[in-house]
DRENMISE-265039 format. One line per field, with one value per residue (C-alpha): residue number from 0; residue in one letter; y negated, x negated, z negated. Coordinates in pm, whole numbers, always signed. Each point is the difference from the previous one (the first is absolute). Layout:
REM DRENMISE-265039
num = (NUM:...) $
residu = (a:...) $
c2 = (Y:...) $
c1 = (X:...) $
c3 = (Z:...) $
This chain:
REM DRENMISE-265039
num = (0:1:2:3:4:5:6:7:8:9:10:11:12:13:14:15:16:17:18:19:20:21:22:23:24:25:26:27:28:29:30:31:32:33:34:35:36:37:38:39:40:41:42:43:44:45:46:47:48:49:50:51:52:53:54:55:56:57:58:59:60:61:62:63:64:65:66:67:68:69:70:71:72:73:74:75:76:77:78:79:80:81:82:83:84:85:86:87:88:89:90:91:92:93:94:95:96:97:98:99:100:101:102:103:104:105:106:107:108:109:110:111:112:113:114:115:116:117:118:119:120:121:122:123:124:125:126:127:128:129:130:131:132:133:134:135:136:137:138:139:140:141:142:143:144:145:146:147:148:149:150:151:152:153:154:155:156:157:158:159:160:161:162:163:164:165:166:167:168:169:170:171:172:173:174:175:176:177:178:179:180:181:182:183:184:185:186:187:188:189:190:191:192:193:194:195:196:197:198:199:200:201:202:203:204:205:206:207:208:209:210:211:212:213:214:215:216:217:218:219:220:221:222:223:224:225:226:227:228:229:230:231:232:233:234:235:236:237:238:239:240:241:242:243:244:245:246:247:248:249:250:251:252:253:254:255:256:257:258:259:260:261:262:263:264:265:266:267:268:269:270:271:272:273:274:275:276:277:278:279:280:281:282:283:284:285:286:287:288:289:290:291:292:293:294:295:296:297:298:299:300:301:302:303:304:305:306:307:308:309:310:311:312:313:314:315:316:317:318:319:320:321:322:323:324:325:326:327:328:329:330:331:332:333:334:335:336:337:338:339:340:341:342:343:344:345:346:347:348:349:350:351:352:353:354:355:356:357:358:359:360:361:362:363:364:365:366:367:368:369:370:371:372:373:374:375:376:377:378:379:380:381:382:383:384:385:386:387:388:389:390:391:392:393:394:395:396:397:398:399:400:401:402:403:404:405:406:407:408:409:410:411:412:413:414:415:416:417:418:419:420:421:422:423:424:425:426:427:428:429:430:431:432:433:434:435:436:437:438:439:440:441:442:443:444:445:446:447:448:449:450:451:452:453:454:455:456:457:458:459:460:461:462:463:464:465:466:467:468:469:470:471:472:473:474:475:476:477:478:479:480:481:482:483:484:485:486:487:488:489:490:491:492:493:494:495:496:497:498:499:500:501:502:503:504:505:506:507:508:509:510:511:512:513:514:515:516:517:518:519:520:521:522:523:524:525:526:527:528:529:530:531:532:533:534:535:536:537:538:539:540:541:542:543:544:545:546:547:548:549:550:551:552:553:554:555:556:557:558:559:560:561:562:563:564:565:566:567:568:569:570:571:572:573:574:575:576:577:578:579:580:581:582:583:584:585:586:587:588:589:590:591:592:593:594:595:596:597:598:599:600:601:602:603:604:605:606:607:608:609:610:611:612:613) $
residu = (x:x:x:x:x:x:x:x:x:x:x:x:x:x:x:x:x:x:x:x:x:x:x:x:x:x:x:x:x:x:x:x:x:x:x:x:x:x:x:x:x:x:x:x:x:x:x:x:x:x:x:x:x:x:x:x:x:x:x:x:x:x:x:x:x:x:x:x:x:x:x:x:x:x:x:x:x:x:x:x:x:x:x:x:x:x:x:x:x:x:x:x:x:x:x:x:x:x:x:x:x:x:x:x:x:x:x:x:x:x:x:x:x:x:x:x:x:x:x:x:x:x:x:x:x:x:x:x:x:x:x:x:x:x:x:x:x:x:x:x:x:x:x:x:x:x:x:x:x:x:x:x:x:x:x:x:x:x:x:x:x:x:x:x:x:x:x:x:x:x:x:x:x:x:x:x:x:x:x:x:x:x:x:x:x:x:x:x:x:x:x:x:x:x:x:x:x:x:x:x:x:x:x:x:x:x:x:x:x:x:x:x:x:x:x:x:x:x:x:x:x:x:x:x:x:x:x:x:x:x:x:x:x:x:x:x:x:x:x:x:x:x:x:x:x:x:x:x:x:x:x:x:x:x:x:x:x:x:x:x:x:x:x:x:x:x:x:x:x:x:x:x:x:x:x:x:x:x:x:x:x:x:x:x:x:x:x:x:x:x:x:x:x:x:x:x:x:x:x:x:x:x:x:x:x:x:x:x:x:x:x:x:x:x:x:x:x:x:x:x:x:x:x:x:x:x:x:x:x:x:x:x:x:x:x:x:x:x:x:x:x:x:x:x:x:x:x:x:x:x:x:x:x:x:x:x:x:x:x:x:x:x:x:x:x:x:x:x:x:x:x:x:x:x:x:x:x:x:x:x:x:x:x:x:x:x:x:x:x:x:x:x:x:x:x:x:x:x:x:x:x:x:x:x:x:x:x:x:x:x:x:x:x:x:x:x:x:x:x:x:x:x:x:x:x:x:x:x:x:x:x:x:x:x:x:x:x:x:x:x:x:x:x:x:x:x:x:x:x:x:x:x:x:x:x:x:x:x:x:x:x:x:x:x:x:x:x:x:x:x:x:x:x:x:x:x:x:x:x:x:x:x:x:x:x:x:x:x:x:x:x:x:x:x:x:x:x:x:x:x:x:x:x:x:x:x:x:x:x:x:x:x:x:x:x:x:x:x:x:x:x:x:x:x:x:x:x:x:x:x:x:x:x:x:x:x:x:x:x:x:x:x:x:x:x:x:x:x:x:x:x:x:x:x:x:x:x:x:x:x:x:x:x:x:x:x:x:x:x:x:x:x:x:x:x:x:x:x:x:x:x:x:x:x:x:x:x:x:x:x:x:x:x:x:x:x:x:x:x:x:x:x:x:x:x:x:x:x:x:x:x:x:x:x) $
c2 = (-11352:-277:-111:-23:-207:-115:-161:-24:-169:-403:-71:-213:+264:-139:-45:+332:+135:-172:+97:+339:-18:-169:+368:+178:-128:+237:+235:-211:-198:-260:-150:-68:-150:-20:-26:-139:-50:-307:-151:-114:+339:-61:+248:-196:+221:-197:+224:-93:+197:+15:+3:-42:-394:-78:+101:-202:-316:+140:-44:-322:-213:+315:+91:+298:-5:+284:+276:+269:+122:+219:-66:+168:-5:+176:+241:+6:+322:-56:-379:-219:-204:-283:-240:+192:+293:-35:+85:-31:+47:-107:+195:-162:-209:-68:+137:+255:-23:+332:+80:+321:+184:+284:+75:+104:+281:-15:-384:-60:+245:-109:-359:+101:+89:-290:-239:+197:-92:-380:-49:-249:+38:-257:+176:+286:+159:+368:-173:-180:+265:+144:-347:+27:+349:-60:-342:+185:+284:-207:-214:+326:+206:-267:+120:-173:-55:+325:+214:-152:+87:+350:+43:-223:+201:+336:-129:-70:+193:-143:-101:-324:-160:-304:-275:-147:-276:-137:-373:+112:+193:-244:+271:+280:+130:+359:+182:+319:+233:+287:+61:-360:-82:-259:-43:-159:-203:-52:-283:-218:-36:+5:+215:-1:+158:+98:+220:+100:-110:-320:-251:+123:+84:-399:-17:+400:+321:+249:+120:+195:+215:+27:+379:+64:-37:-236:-327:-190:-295:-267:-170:-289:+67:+366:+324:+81:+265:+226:+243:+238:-83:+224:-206:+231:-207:+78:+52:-302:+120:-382:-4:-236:-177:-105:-240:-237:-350:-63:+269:-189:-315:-49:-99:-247:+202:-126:+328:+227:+219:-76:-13:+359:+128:-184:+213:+304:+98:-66:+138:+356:-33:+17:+219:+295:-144:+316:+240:+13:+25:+5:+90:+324:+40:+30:-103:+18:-19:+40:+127:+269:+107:-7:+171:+175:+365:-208:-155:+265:+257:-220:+138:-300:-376:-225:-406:-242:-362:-328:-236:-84:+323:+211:-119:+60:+378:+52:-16:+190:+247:+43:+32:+286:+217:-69:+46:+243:+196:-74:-111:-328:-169:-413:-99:-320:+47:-206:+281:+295:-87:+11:+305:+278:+135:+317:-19:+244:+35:+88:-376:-297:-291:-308:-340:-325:-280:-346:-168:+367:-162:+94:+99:+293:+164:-25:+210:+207:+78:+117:+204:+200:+15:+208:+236:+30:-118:-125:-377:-210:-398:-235:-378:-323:-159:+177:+59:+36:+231:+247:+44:+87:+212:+229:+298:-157:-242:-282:-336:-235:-227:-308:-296:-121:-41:-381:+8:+188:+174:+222:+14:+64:+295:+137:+75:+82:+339:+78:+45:+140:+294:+66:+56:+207:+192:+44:+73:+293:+130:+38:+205:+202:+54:-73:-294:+76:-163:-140:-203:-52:-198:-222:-91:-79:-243:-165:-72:-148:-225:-115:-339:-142:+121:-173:-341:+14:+25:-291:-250:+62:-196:-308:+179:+150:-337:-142:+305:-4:-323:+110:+271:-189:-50:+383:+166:+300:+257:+319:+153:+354:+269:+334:+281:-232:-327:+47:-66:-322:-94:+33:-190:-320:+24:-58:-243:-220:+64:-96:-343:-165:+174:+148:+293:+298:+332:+255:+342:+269:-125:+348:-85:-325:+216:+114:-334:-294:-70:-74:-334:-83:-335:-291:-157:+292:+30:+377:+34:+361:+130:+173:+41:+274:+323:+314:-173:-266:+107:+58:-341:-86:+114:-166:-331:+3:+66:-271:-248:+137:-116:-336:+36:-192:+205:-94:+252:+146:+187:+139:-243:+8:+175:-150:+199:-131:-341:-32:+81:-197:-338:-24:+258:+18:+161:+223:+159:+396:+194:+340:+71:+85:-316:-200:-103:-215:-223:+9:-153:-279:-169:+15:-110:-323:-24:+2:-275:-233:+90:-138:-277:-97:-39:-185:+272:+79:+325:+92:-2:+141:-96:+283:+229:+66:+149:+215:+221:+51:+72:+218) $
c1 = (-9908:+134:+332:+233:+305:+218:+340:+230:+314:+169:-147:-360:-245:-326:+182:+106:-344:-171:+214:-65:-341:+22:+208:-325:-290:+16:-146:-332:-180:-257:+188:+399:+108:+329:+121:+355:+104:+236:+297:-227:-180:-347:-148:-168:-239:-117:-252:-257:-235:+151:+326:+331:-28:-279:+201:+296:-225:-205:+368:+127:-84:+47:+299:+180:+325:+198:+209:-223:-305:-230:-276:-273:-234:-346:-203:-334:-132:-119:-191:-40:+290:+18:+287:-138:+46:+319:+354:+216:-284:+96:-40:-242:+304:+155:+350:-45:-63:-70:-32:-142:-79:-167:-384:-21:-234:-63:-38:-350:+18:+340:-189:-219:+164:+220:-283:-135:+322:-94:+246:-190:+45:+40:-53:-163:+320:+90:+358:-64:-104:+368:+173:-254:+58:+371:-20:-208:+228:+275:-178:-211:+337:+255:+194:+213:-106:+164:-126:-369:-64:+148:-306:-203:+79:-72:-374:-71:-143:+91:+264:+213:+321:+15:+240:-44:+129:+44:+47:+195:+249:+103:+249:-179:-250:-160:-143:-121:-194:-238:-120:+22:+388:+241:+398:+223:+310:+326:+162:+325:-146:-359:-262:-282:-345:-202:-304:+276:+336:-84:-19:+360:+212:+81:+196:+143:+25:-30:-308:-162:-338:-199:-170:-311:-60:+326:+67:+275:+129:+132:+218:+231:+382:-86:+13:-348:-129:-326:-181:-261:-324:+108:+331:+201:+289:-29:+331:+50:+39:+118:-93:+130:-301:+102:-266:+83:-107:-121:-244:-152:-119:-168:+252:-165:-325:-343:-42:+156:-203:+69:+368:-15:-202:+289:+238:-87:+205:+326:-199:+2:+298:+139:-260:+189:+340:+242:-353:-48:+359:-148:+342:-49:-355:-32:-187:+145:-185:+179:-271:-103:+386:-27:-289:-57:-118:-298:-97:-1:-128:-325:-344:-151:+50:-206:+16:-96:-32:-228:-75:+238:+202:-288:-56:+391:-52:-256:+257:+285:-296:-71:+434:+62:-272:+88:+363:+26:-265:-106:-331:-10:-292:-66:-115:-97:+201:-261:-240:+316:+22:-366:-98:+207:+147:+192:+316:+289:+395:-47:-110:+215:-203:+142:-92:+47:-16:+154:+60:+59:-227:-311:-242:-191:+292:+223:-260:-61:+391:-30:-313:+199:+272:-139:-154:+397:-91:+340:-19:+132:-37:-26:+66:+164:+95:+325:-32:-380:-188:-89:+344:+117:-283:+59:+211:+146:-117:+93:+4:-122:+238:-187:+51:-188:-378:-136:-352:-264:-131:+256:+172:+376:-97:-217:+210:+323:-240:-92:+338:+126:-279:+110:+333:-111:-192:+247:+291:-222:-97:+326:+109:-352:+123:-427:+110:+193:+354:-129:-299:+216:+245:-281:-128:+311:+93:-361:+4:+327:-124:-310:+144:+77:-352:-109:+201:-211:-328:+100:-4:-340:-24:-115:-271:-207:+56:-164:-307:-29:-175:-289:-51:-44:-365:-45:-123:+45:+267:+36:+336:+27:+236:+71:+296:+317:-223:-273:+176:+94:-316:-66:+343:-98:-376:+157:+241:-278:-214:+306:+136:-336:-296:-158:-181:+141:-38:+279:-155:+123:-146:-185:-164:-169:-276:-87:-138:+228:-144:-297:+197:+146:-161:+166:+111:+190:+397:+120:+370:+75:+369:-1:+325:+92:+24:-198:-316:+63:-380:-181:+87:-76:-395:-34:+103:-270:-225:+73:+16:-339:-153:+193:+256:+308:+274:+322:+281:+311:+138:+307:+198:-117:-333:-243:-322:-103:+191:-279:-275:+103:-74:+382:+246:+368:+236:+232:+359:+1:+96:-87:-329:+131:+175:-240:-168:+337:-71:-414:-19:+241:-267:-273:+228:+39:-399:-71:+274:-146:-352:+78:+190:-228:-256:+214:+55:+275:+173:+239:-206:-347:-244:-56:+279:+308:+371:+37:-306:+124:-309:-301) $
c3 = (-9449:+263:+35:+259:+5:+298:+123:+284:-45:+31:-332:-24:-36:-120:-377:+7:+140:-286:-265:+129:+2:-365:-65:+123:-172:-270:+307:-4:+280:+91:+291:+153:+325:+189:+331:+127:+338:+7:+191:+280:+84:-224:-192:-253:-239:-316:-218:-275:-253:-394:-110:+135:-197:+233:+313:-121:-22:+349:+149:-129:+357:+190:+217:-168:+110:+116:-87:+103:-164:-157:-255:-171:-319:+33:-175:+188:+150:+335:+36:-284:-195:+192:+231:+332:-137:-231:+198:+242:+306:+370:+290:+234:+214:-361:+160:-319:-387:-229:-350:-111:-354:+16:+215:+354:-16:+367:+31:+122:+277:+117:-45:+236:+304:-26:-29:+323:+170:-53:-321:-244:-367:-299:-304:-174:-99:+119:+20:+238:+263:-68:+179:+252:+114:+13:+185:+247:+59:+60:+255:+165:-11:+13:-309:-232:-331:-177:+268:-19:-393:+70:+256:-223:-323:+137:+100:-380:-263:-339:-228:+24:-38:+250:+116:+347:+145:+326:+102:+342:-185:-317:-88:-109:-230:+46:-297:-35:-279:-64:-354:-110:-131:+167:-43:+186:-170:+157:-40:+174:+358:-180:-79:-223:-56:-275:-138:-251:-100:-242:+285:+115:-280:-23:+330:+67:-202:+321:+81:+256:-108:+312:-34:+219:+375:+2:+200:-143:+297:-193:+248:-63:+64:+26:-238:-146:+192:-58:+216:-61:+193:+274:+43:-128:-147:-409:-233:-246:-357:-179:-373:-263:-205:-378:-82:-315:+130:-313:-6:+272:-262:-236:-238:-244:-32:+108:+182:+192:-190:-317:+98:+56:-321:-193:+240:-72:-271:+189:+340:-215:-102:+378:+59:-261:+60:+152:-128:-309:-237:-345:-106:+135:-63:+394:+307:+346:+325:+269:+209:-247:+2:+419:+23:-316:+142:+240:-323:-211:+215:+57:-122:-12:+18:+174:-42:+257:-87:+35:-271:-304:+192:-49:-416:-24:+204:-305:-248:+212:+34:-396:+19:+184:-140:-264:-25:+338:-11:+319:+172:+115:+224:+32:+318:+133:+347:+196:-89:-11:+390:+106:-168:+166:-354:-36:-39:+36:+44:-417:-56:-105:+90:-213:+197:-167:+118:-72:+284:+144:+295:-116:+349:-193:-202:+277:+236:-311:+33:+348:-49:-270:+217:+303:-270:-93:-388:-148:-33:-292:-3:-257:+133:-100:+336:+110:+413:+8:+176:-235:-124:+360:+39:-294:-67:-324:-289:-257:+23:-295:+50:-190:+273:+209:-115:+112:-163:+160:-358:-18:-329:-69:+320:-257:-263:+227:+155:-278:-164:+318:-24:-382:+134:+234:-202:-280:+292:+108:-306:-147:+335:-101:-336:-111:-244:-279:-41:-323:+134:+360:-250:-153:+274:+211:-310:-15:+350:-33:-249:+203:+138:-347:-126:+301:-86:-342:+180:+238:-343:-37:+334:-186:-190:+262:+193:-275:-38:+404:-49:-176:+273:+307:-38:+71:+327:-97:-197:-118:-43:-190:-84:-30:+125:+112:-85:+235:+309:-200:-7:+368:+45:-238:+137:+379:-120:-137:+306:+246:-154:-202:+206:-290:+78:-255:-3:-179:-149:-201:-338:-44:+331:-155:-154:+348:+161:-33:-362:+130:+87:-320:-181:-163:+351:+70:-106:-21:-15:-149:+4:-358:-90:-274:+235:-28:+121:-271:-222:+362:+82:-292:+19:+330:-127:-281:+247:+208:-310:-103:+305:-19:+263:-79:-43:+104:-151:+93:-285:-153:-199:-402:+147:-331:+90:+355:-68:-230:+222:+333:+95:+128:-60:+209:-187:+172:-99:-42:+252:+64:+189:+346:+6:-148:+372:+8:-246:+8:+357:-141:-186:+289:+262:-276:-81:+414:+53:-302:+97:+408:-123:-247:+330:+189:+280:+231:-198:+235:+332:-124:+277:+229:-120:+185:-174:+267:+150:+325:+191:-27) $
């Protein structure tokens, strides 16, 4: 949610703010602004509501000169999406400029008494109260500007990542973060900003990973420094990013989000590389080899997720049960966090996350911390939070995910928590080598059984149009197909804002048939698994109350192919692994169904990539 982007250097730094900000989008946001201070001592803020396009227009008779600046797209929480209340905000004397993501919890009290003191305010934004509180330290206290948003900082309850700057000092940018992520990029006698590395990998490849209750000073001619809130002076660890530019683009598709359904059989590919050695029938982990005895010893496993993390946690659920023998909870972490759950030093709590930024997972981390539970994360971006926050963990390594209707993420968990599962249950000894073998060399074969699904692209393009008269869907499945369902019936939701609903299909009988008539589509995942005649019985009952059926089925299936209205034929595979090629086909029939009404797939309206606020 919001992104953050800034520059201090010799360079022009309005085109390198909006590229930035063009690098962010994918975050979601109704507004963007910027603010540069130029060569003759202005601090110019230009803002407007929409996207970064509008701002560049909003700017084109505006003074935006300068090689300082910061700039901002919004996500509204506190006041309504609008040019007063999009970013940067001025202090009252407009000597200072701030951008903010995250929610000042505290903001209408600390409002308050500064309105008492006589300052006025222009907008409805808790950000704002956050440059007024440090403008009016400095002047009450006669600070300088570092010094100010320590005091400033340690008034607030909240999370945020900010930039601030100030028109007196055209040298120097402060930023500083709790909860909400920012990094710093160093560059020759430059440095950048960003919400995450994508606006900075263009210019430099070191990176600085702000953690929490840091102030980085960004000051020209100078070494980046950081202190902790206290001003205690904080030990830089530099990290190298390795961002493909090209991952960046969109690369001839339409979509981002097509773009990264099509790049999903490479993305799992990179995703086993140095894992999984079908030559010796093996999969290597390197955290299960680190800390094999925490893993093993665990009596139970708990997940923690949101979203498309918490439909792939389903599957890695069904895994380890069923391969390790071990009981494994779901939890939604925005309701793990609230609800005081027991958890002990015999847990392994497995967070995943994509972004690895994710507000409610990452506070679900530290609750299962302090109860001393043994912490394992699952994230794509290398350098998050929830990485840094865990004992151990596995990366997905699938690139950098641009379209909010996560995809390519999907998959990459998913295969991460069968390797995982299969890592741990061959140090168990509760699979047998035989079926450890088959399934090592299925899994293998999953991206090139994906590549086959991916030519049906055409096809569903073509069914997708008959669907977009609907208002409603029901997904179904059973065992490893069900949380397939709830994974296509939120993609469709997300990207074409059709309501949908997935259920387990035995579930149907239990209220949602009630729904079924000849305006409603029902997508069933029936391919030929152990559920195959089950499936089968719920299907006939849908057709017999003229829901149209639309079919995903094992390839040279001849009995449902004769009773659905549209059938999608899938390669075999066996039925653990057959989540990795189901959700292919309704990630296609939600991008065909949006496009085919004309709306904006990769920035849903309302949605954001990156949750990171309450």
């Amino acid at each position: 949610m919001c992104g953050i982007v800034g520059y201090i250097g010799k360079k022009d730094a309005f085109p390198i703010l909006i590229k930035g900000l063009r690098r962010l989008e994918y975050r979601g946001y109704d507004s963007a602004g910027v603010a540069l201070i130029n060569d003759n001592g202005n601090l110019n803020v230009c803002k407007t509501k929409g996207k970064v396009d509008n701002l560049v227009d909003y700017c084109s008779d505006k003074d935006v000169s300068g090689s300082v600046g910061i700039a901002h797209t919004r996500w509204a929480t506190h006041g309504e999406p609008s040019a007063v209340n999009a970013h940067p905000h001025y202090s009252e004397s407009k000597n200072l400029a701030i951008i903010h993501n995250g929610i000042i919890e505290n903001y209408a009290d600390l409002k308050e008494k500064l309105q008492a003191k006589g300052v006025t305010f222009r907008s409805d934004t808790d950000t704002e109260v956050l440059v007024q509180l440090v403008e009016y330290v400095m002047e009450r206290k006669q600070l300088d500007l570092l010094t100010a948003v320590q005091v400033a900082l340690y008034q607030v309850i909240g999370a945020y990542a900010i930039a601030i700057l100030d028109k007196r000092h055209p040298d120097q940018i402060i930023a500083a973060r709790k909860q909400s992520p920012l990094v710093v990029g160093i560059g020759e006698d430059e440095f950048f900003l960003g919400s995450d590395a994508s606006p900075i990998v263009e210019y430099t490849d070191k990176v600085v990973y702000l953690e929490d209750g840091n102030i980085a000073l960004l000051h020209l001619g100078e070494e980046l420094k950081v202190v902790s809130i206290l001003g205690e002076e904080q030990e830089l660890t530099v990290k190298k990013v390795d961002i493909n530019l090209g991952q960046l683009e969109k690369g001839g598709f339409p979509h981002f989000m097509l773009k990264e359904i099509f790049e999903q059989p490479d993305c799992l590919t990179n995703c086993m590389r140095g894992r999984v050695n079908v030559d010796t029938d093996n999969v290597v982990l390197s955290a299960v080899i680190d800390y094999k005895q925490q893993l093993l010893n665990a009596k139970r496993f708990i997940i923690v997720a949101c979203g498309t993390s918490w439909h792939a946690g389903l599957i890695g659920k069904q895994m380890i049960e069923q391969f390790c023998r071990i009981p494994v909870e779901v939890e939604y972490a925005s309701e793990f966090r609230y609800r005081n759950p027991v958890i002990t030093k015999d847990d392994v709590v497995i967070a995943i996350s994509q972004s690895g930024e994710t507000a409610d997972t990452l506070a679900a981390v530290q609750l299962a911390k302090e109860s001393g539970a043994f912490i394992y994360g699952i994230c794509n971006a290398i350098g998050s939070s929830i990485p840094r926050a865990t004992d151990t963990g596995s990366y997905i390594h699938v690139g950098p995910e641009i379209g909010v209707a996560s995809t390519k993420a999907f998959t990459g968990q998913v295969t991460v928590l069968t390797m995982l599962a299969l890592a741990l249950a061959k140090e168990k000894g509760t699979v047998s080598s035989e079926d450890y073998m088959h399934i090592v060399k299925e899994l293998h074969e999953i991206p090139a059984k994906i590549k086959e699904v991916l030519k049906l692209n055409d096809r569903i393009a073509d069914l997708s149009r008959t669907f977009t008269y609907a208002r409603n869907f029901l997904y179904l499945g059973r065992g490893f197909s069900y949380p397939v369902a709830l994974e296509g019936a939120l993609k469709l939701k997300e990207i074409s804002y059709i309501h949908a609903e997935g259920y387990p299909a035995a579930e149907m009988k239990h209220g949602p048939i009630a729904l079924i008539d000849s305006d409603m589509p029902v997508v069933v995942i029936a391919t030929h698994n152990g559920m195959y005649e089950k499936v089968l019985s719920n299907i006939q009952e849908v057709k017999a109350r003229k829901g149209k059926v639309i079919a995903v089925v094992s390839k040279g299936d001849d009995t449902i192919s004769r009773i659905a209205d549209e059938v999608i034929a899938l390669p075999d595979t066996i039925e653990c692994l057959e989540p990795l090629l189901a959700t292919i086909p309704l990630q296609m029939l939600a991008y065909h169904v949006a496009v085919c009404k004309g709306l904006n797939v990769d920035q849903p309206r309302n949605l954001a990539k990156s949750v990171t606020v309450e």
